[in-house]
C-alpha positions in Angstrom: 0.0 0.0 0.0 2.7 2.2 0.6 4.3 1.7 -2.5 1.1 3.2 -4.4 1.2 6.3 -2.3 4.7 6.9 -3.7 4.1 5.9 -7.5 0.9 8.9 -7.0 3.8 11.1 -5.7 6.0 10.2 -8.9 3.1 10.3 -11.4 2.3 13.6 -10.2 5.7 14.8 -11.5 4.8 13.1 -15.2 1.1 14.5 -15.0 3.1 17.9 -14.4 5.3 17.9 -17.4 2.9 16.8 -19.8 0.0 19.2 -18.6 2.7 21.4 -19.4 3.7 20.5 -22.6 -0.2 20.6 -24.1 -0.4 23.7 -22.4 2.8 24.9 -24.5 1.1 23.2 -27.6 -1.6 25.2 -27.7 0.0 28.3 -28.0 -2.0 30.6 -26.1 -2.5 34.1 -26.8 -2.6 36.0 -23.4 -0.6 34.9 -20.0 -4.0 34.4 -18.3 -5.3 32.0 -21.3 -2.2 29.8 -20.9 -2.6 30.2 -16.4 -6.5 29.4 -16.7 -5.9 26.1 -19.1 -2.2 24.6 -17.4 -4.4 25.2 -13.7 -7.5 23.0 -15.6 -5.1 20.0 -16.9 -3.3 20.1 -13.4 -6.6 19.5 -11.4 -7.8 17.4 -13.5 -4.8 15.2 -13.6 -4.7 15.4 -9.7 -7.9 14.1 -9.7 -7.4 11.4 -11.7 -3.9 10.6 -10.1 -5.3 10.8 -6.5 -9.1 9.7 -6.8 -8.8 6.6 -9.4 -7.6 4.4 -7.0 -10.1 5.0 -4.2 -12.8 5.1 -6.9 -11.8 1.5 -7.8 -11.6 0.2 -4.2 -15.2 1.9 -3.8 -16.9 0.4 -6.9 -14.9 -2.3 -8.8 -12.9 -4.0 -6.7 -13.6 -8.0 -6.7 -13.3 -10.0 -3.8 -10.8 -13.0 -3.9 -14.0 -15.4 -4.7 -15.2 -13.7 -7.3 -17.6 -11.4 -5.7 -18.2 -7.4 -6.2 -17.5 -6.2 -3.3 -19.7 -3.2 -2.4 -18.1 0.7 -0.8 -16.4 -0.4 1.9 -15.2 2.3 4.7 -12.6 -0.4 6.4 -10.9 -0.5 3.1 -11.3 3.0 1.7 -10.7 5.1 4.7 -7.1 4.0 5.7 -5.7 4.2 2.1 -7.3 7.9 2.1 -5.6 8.3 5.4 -2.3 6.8 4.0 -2.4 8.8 0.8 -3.0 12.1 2.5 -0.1 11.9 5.2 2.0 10.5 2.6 1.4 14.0 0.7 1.9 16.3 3.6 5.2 14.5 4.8 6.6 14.5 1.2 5.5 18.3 0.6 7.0 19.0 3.8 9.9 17.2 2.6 10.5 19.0 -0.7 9.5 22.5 1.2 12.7 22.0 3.6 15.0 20.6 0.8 13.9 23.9 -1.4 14.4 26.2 1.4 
């Protein structure tokens, strides 16, 4: 489990470089234009990168027989819990290695 919270970290970096480069591929006219659509392909990558795998755990995931196994809290909430202190201690991290 902990090695998913750190490949989110690491795709994060990917999702960053290529919302980037289709922001550059647009070309946009005005510094606001190019802003308004790098700040829309961030959040929606976040989303993705952060919310696919809880979605799957909430609504896909099969239990070892075979069976669908309906939202769960005692699965879902602790790999929330995970991913979110994960986040802050690796921000934290990068914060005091920038500094």
């Amino acid at each position: 489990m902990c090695k998913t919270t750190f490949s989110f970290l690491d795709v994060q970096k990917v999702y960053y470089n290529v919302a980037m480069w289709l922001t550059n591929s647009e070309f946009p006219r005005t510094q606001t234009e190019y802003e308004d659509s790098f700040t829309f392909k961030m959040f929606l990558f976040q989303f993705i990168n952060y919310y696919s795998y809880l979605i799957y755990i909430a609504f896909f995931k099969v239990k070892p027989r075979g069976e669908w196994a309906p939202f769960s809290s005692s699965s879902v909430f602790p790999i929330l819990n995970l991913i979110l202190l994960a986040r802050v201690v690796f921000f934290a991290i990068q914060e005091r290695i920038l500094i």
